[in-house]
C-alpha positions as CSV (number, residue, x, y, z in Angstrom):
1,X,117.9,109.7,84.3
2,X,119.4,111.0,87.6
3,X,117.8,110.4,90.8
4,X,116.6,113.4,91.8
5,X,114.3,113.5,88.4
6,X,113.5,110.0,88.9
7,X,112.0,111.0,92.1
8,X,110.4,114.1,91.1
9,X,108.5,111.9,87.8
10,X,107.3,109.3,90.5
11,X,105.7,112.2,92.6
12,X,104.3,113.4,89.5
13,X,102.5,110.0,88.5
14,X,101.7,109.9,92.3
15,X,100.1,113.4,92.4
16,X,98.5,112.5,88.7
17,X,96.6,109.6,90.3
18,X,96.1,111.1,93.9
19,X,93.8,114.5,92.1
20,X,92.1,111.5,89.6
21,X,91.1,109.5,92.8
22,X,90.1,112.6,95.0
23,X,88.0,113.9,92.1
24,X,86.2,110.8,90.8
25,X,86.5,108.9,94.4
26,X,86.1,106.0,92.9
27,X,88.2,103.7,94.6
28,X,87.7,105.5,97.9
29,X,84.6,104.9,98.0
30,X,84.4,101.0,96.9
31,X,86.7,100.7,99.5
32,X,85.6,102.3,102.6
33,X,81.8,101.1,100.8
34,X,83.1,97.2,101.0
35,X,84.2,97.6,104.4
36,X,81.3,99.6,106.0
37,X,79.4,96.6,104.6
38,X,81.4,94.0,105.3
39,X,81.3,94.8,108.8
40,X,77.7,95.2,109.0
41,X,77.0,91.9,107.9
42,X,79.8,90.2,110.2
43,X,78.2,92.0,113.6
44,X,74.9,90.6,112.2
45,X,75.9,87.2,111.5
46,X,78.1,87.2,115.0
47,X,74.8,88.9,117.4
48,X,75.3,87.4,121.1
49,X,77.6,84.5,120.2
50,X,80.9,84.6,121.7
51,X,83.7,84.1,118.7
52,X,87.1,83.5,119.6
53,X,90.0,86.4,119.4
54,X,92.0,84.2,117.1
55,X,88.9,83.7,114.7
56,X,88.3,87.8,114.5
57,X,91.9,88.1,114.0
58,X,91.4,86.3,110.9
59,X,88.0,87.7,109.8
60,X,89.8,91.7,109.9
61,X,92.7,90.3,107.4
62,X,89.8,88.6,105.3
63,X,88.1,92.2,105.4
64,X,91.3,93.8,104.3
65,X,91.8,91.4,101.6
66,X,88.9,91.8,99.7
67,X,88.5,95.2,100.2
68,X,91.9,95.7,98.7
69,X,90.8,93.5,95.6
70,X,87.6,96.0,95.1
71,X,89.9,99.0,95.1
72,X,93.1,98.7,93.8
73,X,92.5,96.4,90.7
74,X,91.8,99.5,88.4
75,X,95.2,100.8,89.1
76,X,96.0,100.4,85.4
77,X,92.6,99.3,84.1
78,X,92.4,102.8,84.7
79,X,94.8,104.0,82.1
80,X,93.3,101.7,79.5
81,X,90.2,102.8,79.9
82,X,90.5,106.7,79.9
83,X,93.3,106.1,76.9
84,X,95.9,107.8,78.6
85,X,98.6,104.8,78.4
86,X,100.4,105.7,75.4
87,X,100.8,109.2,76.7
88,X,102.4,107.3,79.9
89,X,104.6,105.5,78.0
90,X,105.7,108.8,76.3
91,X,106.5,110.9,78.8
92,X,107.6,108.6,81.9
93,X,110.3,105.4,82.2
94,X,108.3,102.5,83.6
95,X,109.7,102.2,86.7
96,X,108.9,105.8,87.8
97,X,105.2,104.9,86.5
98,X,105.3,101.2,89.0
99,X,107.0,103.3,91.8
100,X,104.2,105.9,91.7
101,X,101.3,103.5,91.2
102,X,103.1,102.1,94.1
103,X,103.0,104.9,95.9
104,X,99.1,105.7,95.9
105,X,98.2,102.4,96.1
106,X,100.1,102.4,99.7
107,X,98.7,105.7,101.1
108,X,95.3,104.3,100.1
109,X,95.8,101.3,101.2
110,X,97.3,102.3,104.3
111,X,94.3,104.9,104.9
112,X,92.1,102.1,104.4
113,X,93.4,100.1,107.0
114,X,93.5,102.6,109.2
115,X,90.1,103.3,109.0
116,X,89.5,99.4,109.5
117,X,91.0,98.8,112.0
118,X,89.4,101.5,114.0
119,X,85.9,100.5,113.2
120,X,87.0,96.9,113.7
121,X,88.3,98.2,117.7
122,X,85.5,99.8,117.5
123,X,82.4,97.4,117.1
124,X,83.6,94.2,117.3
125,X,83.3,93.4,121.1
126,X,85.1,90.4,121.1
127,X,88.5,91.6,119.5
128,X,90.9,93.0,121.9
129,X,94.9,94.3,121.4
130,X,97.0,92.6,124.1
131,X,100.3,94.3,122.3
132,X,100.0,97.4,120.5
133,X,103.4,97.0,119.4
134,X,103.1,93.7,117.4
135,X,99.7,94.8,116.1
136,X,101.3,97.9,114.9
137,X,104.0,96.4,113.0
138,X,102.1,94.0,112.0
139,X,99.4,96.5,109.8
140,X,102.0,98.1,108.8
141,X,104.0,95.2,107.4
142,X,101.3,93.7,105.8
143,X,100.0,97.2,104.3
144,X,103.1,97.4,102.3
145,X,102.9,93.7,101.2
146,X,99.3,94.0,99.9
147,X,100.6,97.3,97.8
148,X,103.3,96.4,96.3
149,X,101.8,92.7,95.4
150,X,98.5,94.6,94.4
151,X,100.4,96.9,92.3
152,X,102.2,94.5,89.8
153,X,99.3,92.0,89.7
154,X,97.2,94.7,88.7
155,X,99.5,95.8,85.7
156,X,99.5,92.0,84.9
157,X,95.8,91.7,84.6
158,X,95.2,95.3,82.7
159,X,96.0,93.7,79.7
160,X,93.6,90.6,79.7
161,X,90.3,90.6,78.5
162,X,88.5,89.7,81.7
163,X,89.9,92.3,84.3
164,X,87.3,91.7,86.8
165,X,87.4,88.3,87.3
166,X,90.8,87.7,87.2
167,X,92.1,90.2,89.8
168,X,91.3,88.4,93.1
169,X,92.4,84.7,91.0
170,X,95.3,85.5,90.7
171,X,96.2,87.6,93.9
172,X,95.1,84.9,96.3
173,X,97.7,82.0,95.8
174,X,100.2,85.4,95.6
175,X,98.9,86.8,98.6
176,X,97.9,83.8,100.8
177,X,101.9,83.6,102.2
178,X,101.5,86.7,103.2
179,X,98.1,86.3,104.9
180,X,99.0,83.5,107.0
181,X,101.6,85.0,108.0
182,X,99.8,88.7,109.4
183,X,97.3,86.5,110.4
184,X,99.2,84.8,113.0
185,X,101.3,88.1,113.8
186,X,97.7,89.4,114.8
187,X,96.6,86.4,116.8
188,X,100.3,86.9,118.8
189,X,99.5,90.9,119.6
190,X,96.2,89.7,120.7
191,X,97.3,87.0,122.9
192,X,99.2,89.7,124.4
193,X,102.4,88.2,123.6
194,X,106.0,89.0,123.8
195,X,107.8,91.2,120.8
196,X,110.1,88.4,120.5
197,X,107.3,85.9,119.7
198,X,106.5,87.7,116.5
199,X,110.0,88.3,114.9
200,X,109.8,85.6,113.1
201,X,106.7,86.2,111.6
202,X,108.5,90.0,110.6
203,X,111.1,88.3,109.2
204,X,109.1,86.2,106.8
205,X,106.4,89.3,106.3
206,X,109.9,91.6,105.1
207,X,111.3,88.5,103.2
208,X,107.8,88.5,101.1
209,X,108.1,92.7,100.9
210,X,111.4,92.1,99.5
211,X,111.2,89.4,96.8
212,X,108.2,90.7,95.8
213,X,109.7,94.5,95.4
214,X,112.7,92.8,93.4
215,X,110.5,90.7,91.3
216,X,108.3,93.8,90.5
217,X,111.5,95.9,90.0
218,X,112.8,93.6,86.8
219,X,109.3,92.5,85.5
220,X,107.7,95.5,85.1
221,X,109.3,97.0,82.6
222,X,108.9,93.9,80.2
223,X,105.0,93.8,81.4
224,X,104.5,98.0,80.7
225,X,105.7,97.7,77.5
226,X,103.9,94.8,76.1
């Protein structure tokens, strides 16, 4: 397959997924649903009290997290459910299929955060940017690593029995490197600190993207077709 096809079947998957989602809406709306709640619940529990910039910097990647467990876990499930996998496996190579999964999973994911963040700035009183750049990089660092770790765990657990349960198991001792990590970058941008004080925390955030991108590269295949 050249690359120009290659590309042109991944936009197809992608477009494929992007008309299911904007025509059953159901991951947009457990998503933006999770976080509307989530939020509500956290300015409840916080009222008057004064909570530290470093704790809400925490609390918004917590927020992400789970949000991006309620959504994204039916990437596949999907496919199993409506019957549409053999038909997949028929007219696509498997890594056009992971790369356009892929795809979605980060505009959505990326819209998501977006949306977030701004309600996040938004209500929450207590959490204020000190470096828009570091914050910046930092979302959008850590919006690629939740896709592209999202994506292969959730053609992992498609194939098990208990889908629900076993999504956010195994995602959080694969994700929690990666947490820490944007956790601290946040805590940095809201400190105000210098650029330089957060490379390293880039470098380990694009060291996660690209192991976990490689791994998903030569596993997939084996995974799609079992």
């Amino acid at each position: 397959m050249t690359t120009s096809s290659a590309i042109s079947a991944t936009l197809t998957i992608f477009k494929k997924d992007l008309r299911s989602e904007l025509r059953t809406r159901y991951a947009l709306n457990a998503l933006i649903m999770f976080v509307v709640t989530t939020l509500s619940v956290i300015l409840f529990s916080i009222g008057n009290e004064s909570v530290s910039p470093e704790l809400l910097s925490g609390v918004l990647w917590i927020i992400i997290f789970f949000s991006t467990m309620s959504g994204l876990s039916r990437t596949f499930v999907s496919e199993e459910e409506r019957g549409t996998v053999m038909t997949l496996h028929l007219i696509a190579r498997p890594l056009t299929i992971y790369f356009g999964k892929l795809l979605f999973n980060l505009i959505l994911l990326g819209a998501l955060n977006i949306f977030t963040v701004i309600l996040y700035l938004i209500f929450v009183s207590g959490f204020a940017v000190g470096n828009y750049l570091i914050f910046s990089v930092t979302i959008f660092l850590g919006t690629l690593g939740l896709a592209s770790a999202s994506t292969i765990i959730a053609a992992i657990i498609a194939k098990a029995n208990t889908k629900g349960t076993l999504y956010p198991v195994l995602s959080f001792p694969i994700l929690l490197p990666l947490l820490l990590t944007v956790i601290n970058a946040t805590k940095l941008s809201v400190e105000g600190g210098a650029f330089t004080d957060a490379v390293g925390e880039f470098q380990v955030l694009i060291s996660y993207l690209v192991v976990i991108t490689a791994i998903s590269y030569l596993l997939f295949e084996y995974i799609w077709k079992e």
